[in-house]
ZADRENLO-588966 format. One record per residue (C-alpha): residue number from 1; residue in one letter; x, y, z. Coordinates in steps of 0.25 Angstrom, whole numbers, padded with zeros to 4 digits, m for minus. Each point is the difference from the previous one (the first is absolute). Layout:
BEGIN
PT     i   aa       u       v       w
PT   NUM    A       X       Y       Z
...
//
This chain:
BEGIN
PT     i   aa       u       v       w
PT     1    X    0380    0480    0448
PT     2    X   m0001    0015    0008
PT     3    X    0011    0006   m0005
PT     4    X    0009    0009    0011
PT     5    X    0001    0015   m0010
PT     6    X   m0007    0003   m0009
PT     7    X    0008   m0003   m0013
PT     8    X   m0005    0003   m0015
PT     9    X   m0007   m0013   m0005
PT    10    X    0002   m0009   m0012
PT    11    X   m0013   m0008   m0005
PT    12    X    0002   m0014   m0004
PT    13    X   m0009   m0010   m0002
PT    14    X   m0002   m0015    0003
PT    15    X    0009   m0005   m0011
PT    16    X    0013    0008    0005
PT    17    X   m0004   m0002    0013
PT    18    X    0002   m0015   m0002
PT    19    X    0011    0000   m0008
PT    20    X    0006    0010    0011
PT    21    X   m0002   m0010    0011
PT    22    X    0006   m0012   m0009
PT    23    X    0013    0009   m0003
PT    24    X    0002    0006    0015
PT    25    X   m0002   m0016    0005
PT    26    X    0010   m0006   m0008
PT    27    X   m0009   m0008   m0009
PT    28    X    0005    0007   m0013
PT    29    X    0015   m0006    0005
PT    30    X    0011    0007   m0006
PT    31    X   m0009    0014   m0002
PT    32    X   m0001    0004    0016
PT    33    X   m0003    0014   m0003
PT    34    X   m0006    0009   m0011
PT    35    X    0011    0001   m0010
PT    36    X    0007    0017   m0004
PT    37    X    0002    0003   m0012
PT    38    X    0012   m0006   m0004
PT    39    X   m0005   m0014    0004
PT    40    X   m0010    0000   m0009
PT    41    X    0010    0005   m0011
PT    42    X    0008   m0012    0004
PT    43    X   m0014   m0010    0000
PT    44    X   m0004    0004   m0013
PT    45    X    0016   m0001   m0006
PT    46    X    0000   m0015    0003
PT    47    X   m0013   m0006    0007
PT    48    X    0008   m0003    0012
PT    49    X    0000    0004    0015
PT    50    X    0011   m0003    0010
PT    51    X    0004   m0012   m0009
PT    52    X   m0013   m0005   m0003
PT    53    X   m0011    0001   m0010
PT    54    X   m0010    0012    0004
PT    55    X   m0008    0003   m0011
PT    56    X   m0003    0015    0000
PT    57    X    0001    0010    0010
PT    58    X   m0008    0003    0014
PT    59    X   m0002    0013    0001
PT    60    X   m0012    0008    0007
PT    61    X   m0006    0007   m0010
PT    62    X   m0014    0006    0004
PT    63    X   m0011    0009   m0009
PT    64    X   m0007    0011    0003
PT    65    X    0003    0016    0000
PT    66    X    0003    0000    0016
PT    67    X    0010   m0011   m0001
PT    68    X    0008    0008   m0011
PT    69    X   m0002    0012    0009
PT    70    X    0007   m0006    0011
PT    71    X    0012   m0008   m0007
PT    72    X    0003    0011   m0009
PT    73    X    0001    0009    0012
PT    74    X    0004   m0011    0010
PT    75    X    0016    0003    0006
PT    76    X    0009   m0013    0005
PT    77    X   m0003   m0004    0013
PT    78    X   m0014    0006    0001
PT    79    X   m0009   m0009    0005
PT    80    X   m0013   m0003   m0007
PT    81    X   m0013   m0007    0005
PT    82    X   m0004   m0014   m0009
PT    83    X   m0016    0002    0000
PT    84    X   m0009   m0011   m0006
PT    85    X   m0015   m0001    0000
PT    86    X    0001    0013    0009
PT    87    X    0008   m0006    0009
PT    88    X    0015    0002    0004
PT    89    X    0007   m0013   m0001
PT    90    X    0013    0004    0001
PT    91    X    0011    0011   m0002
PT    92    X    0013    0001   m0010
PT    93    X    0011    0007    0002
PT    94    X    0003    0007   m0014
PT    95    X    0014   m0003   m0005
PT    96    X    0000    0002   m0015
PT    97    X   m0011    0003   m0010
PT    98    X    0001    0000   m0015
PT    99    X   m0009    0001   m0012
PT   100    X   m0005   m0014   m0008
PT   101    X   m0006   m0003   m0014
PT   102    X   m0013   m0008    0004
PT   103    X   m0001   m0005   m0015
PT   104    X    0014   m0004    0004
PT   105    X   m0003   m0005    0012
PT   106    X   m0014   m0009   m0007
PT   107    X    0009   m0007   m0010
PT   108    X    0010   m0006    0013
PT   109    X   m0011   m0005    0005
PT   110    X   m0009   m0003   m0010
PT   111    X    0009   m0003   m0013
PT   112    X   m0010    0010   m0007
PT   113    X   m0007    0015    0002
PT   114    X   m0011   m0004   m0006
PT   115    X   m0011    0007    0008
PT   116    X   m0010   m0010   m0007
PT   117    X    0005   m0009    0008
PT   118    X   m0007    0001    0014
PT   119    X    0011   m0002    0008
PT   120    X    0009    0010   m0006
PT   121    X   m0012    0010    0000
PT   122    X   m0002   m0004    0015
PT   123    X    0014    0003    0005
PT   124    X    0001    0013   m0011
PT   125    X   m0010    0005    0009
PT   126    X    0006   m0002    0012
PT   127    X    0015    0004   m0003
PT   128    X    0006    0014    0004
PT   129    X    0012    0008   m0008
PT   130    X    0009    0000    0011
PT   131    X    0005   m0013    0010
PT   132    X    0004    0002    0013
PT   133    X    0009   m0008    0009
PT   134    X    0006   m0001    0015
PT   135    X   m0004   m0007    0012
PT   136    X   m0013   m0002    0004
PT   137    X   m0008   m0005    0011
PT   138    X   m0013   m0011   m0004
PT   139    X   m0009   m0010    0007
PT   140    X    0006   m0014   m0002
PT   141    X   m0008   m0008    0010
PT   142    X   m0008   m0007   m0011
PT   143    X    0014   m0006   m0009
PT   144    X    0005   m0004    0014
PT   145    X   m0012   m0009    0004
PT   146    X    0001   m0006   m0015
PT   147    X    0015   m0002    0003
PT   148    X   m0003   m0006    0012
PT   149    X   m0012   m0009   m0005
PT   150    X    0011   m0007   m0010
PT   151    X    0009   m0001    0010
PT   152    X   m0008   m0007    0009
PT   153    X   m0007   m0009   m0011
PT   154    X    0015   m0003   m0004
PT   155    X    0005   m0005    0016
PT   156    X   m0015   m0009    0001
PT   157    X    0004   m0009   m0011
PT   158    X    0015    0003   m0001
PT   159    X    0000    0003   m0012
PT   160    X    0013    0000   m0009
PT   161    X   m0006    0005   m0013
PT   162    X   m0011    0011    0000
PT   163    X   m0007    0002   m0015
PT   164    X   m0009    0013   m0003
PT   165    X   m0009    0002   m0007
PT   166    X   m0008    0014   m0005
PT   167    X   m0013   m0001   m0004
PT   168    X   m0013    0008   m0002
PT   169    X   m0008   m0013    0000
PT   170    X   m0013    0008   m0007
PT   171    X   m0005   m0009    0002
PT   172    X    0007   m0011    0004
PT   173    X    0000   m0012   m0011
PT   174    X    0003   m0013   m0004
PT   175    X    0014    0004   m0006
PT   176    X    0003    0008    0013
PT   177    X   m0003   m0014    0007
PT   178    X    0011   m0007   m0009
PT   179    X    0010    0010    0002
PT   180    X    0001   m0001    0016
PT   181    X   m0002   m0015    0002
PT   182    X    0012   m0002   m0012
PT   183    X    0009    0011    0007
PT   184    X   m0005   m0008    0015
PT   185    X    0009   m0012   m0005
PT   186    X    0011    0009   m0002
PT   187    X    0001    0006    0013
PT   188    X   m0003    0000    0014
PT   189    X   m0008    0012    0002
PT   190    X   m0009    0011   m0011
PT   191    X   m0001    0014    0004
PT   192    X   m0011    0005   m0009
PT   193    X    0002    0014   m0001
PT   194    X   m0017    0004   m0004
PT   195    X    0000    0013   m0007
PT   196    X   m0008    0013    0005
PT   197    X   m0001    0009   m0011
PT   198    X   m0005    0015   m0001
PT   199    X   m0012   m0003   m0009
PT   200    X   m0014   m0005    0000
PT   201    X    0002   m0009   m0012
PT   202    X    0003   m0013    0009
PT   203    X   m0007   m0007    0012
PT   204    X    0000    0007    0014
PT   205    X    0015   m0005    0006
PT   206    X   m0008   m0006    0011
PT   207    X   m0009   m0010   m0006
PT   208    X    0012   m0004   m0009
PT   209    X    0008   m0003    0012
PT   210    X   m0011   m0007    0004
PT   211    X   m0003   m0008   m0011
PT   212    X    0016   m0005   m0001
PT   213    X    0002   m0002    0015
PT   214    X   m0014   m0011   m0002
PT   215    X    0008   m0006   m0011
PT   216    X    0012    0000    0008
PT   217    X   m0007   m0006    0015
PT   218    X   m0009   m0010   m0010
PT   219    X    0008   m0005   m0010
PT   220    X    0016    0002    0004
PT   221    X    0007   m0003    0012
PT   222    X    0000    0014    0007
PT   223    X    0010    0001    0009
PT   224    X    0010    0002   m0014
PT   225    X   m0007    0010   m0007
PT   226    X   m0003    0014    0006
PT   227    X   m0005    0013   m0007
PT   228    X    0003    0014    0003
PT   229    X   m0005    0012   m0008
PT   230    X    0009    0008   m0009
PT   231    X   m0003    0013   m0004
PT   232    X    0001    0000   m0015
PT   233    X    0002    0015   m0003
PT   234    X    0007    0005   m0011
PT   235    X    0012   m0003    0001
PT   236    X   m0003   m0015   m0002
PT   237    X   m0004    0003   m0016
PT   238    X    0005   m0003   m0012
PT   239    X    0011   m0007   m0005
PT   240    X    0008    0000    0012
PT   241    X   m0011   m0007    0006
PT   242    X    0006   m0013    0004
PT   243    X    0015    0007    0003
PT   244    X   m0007    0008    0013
PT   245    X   m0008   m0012    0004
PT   246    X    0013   m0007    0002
PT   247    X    0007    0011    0007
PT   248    X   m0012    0000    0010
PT   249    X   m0001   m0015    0001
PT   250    X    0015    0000    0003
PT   251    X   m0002    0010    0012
PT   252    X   m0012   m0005    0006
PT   253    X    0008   m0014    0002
PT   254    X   m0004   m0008   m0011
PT   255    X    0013   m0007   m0008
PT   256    X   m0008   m0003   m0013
PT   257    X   m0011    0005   m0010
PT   258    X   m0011   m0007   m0006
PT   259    X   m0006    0008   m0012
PT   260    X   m0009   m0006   m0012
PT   261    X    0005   m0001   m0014
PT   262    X   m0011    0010   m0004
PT   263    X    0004    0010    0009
PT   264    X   m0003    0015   m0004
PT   265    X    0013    0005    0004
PT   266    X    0010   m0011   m0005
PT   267    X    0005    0006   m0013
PT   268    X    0003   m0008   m0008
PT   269    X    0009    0004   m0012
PT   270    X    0010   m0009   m0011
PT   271    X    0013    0002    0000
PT   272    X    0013   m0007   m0004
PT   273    X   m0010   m0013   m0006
PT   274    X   m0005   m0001    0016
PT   275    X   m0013    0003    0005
PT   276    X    0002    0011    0012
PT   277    X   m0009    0007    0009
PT   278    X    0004    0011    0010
PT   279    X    0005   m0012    0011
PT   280    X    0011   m0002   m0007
PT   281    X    0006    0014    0001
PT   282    X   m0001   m0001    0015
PT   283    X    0013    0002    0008
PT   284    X    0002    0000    0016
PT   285    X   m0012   m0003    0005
PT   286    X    0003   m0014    0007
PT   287    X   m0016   m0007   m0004
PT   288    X   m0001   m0011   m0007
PT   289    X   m0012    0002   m0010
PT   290    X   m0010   m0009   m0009
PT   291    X   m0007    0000   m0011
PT   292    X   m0013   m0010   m0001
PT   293    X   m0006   m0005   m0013
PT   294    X   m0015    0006   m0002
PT   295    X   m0010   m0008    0004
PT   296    X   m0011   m0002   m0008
PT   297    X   m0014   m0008    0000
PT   298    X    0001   m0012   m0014
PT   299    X   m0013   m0005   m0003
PT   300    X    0007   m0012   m0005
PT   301    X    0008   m0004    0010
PT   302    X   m0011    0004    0010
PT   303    X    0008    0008    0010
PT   304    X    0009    0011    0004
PT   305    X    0014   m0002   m0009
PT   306    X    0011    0008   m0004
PT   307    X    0000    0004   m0010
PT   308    X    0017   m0005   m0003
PT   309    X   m0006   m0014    0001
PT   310    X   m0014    0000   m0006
PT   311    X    0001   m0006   m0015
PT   312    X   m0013    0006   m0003
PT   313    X   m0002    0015   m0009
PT   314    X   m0004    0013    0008
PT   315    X   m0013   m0003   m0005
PT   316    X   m0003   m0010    0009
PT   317    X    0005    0009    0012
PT   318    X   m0007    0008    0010
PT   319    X    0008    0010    0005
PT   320    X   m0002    0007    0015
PT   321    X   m0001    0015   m0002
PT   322    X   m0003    0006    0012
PT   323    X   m0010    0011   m0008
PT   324    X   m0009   m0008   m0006
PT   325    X   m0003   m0009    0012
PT   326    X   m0001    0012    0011
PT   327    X   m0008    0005   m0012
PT   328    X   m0010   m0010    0001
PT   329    X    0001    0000    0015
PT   330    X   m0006    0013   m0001
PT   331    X   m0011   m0003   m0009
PT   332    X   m0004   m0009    0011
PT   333    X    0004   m0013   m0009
PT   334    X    0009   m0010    0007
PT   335    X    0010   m0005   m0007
PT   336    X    0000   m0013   m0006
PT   337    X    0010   m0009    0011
PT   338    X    0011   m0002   m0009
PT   339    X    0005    0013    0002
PT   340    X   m0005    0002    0014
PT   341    X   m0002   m0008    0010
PT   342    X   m0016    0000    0006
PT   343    X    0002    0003    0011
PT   344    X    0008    0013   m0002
PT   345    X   m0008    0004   m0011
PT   346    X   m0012    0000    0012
PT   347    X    0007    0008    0008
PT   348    X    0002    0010   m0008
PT   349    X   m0013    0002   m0009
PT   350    X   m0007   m0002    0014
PT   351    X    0008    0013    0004
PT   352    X   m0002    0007   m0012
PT   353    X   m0014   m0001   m0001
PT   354    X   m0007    0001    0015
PT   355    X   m0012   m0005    0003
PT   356    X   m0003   m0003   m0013
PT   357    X   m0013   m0010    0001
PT   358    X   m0013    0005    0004
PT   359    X   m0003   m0014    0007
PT   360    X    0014   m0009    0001
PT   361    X   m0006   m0010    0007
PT   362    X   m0013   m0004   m0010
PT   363    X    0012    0001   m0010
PT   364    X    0009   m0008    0004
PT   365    X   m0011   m0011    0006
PT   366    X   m0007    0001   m0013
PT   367    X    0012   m0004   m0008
PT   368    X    0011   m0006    0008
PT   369    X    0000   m0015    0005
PT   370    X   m0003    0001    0016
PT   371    X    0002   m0010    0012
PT   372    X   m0013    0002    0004
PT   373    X    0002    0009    0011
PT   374    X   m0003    0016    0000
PT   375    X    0015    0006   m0001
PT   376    X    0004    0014    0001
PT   377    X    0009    0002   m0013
PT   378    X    0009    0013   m0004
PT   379    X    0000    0004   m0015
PT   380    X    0012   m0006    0000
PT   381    X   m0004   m0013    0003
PT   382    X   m0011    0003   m0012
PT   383    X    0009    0003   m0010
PT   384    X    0011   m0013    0004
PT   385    X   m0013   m0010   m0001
PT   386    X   m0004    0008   m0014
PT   387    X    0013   m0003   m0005
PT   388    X   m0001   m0015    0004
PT   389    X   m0011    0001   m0008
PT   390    X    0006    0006   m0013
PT   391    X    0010   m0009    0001
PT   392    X   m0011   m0012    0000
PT   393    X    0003   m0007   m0013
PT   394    X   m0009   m0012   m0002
PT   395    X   m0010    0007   m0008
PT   396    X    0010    0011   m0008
//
């Protein structure tokens, strides 16, 4: 974005950048705008926003000695470049700025300041001492084309009901699985919202997005169930987790959330002889949300239960943590198929680890049961047919 003077700057990085874009397009609905000073007095004071839940303040808050430069000098009215990556992304006009505790601001969002805590020490590095506020101007085009992608999805089917659904899917399991199919007997259409974080402890987004739309095209009827990427910046950590998934589900058009029981960023707390997690002190924000069981792999009842309705102990269970498989994806082992399926299990150790067979074709000839004929086959296709073969049980 060419900007028309030449204004003093203010860096930010990806994750305000997104968290900006979110705010100035309505998606963080009843926030519209970064909030002054007293707001986030009034936020903090009561947890509420415009008569609805918001569970700390939005502020723009960036590090660095330059940035304090300028907003310790900044007047009202002035107005400052947004520069990210080395590029001007957009302009604020300055109306108010005002000094901020970070380890104040870490435990809103956190619950903790524990800088042993990677996020905490992630977003300590990123906070400024002083937030600014007013109005500014922001590329949106890529929140208006998700908006729209919804919108559509909605008029094909006519969909009354439209469930969400936020999910990293690293990597996409067995549990993952359970979750949409029960909540696509619930509703008419699932938006899964599939996370981009601002790390490289996950799976590239694309080959997750990938992964779940073959899942979705092979084994779910795809015209009601669409993915669109979300962003997952900082403001989507902690305990308030599951509070701001809402809100953004509300905006994007979606009238109900679907989240699992085990869900990071649920809360839950006793009180008053009643189990209660952070939903329940949700006010004015008009979704309707639920909790699924857990989902876990008995190797008595021989398939994927809840864990509510299984009479069997926890050590006859297999739980799905997403760590350990992607852990064994990326020792180059494929998981066993009860926690993922083969043929996404292919797909992704086949990405991970490129060209990995000096001679794939003597390999999978060798080994593999053939029709006869000389066939071209991927590594894909050599890791679904040596999983047929692990599963092969007549001599085990």
């Amino acid at each position: 974005m060419a900007s028309s003077r030449k204004n003093r700057a203010l860096y930010i990085d990806q994750e305000a950048l997104s968290a900006l874009a979110l705010l100035k397009s309505g998606i963080l609905s009843p926030v519209k705008e970064l909030m002054n000073e007293q707001q986030c007095t009034q936020v903090l004071n009561s947890g509420m926003f415009d008569g609805s839940t918001f569970p700390f303040p939005l502020i723009l808050s960036p590090n660095g000695k330059s940035n304090e430069a300028i907003l310790i000098s900044t007047q009202k009215g002035e107005v400052l470049d947004l520069v990210c990556d080395q590029e001007v992304v957009g302009e604020i006009c300055v109306n108010e700025v005002f000094a901020i505790d970070p380890a104040e601001r870490l435990r809103q969002i956190y619950g903790t300041e524990d800088l042993s805590h990677p996020g905490v020490n992630a977003t300590f590095k990123r906070l400024g001492k002083y937030a600014i506020c007013g109005d500014y101007t922001i590329d949106t085009t890529s929140i208006s084309t998700i908006r729209q992608t919804i919108k559509n999805a909605q008029d094909q089917i006519g969909a009354k009901h439209t469930t969400a659904i936020f999910m990293a899917a690293n990597p996409l399991h067995r549990a993952h699985e359970r979750l949409i199919r029960q909540s696509l007997e619930r509703t008419d259409l699932i938006v899964i919202f599939l996370l981009k974080p601002y790390n490289n402890a996950n799976l590239s987004y694309d080959l997750r997005h990938d992964v779940l739309q073959f899942f979705v095209n092979n084994y779910l009827p795809f015209s009601r169930v669409i993915i669109v990427p979300l962003e997952n910046s900082y403001i989507f950590a902690g305990s308030n987790e599951v509070i701001l998934d809402a809100i953004v589900a509300k905006n994007y058009g979606c009238d109900r959330l679907m989240i699992g029981q085990n869900h990071a960023g649920i809360g839950m707390y006793y009180d008053r002889n009643a189990n209660k997690s952070v939903i329940d002190r949700m006010r004015g924000i008009d979704i309707e949300v639920s909790m699924s069981s857990e989902y876990v792999y008995c190797n008595m009842c021989k398939t994927l239960v809840s864990i509510q309705t299984c009479p069997h102990g926890h050590h006859h269970h297999i739980s799905y943590h997403s760590e350990s498989i992607l852990e064994l994806m990326k020792q180059g082992l494929l998981p066993p198929a009860v926690l993922v399926r083969k043929e996404i299990s292919s797909l992704i150790v086949s990405s991970l680890y490129p060209n990995r067979f000096k001679n794939l074709a003597k390999l999978y000839y060798d080994i593999m049961p053939v029709n006869g004929l000389l066939e071209e086959h991927t590594e894909k296709d050599f890791y679904i047919e040596l999983m047929k073969l692990y599963q092969t049980t007549s001599l085990t």
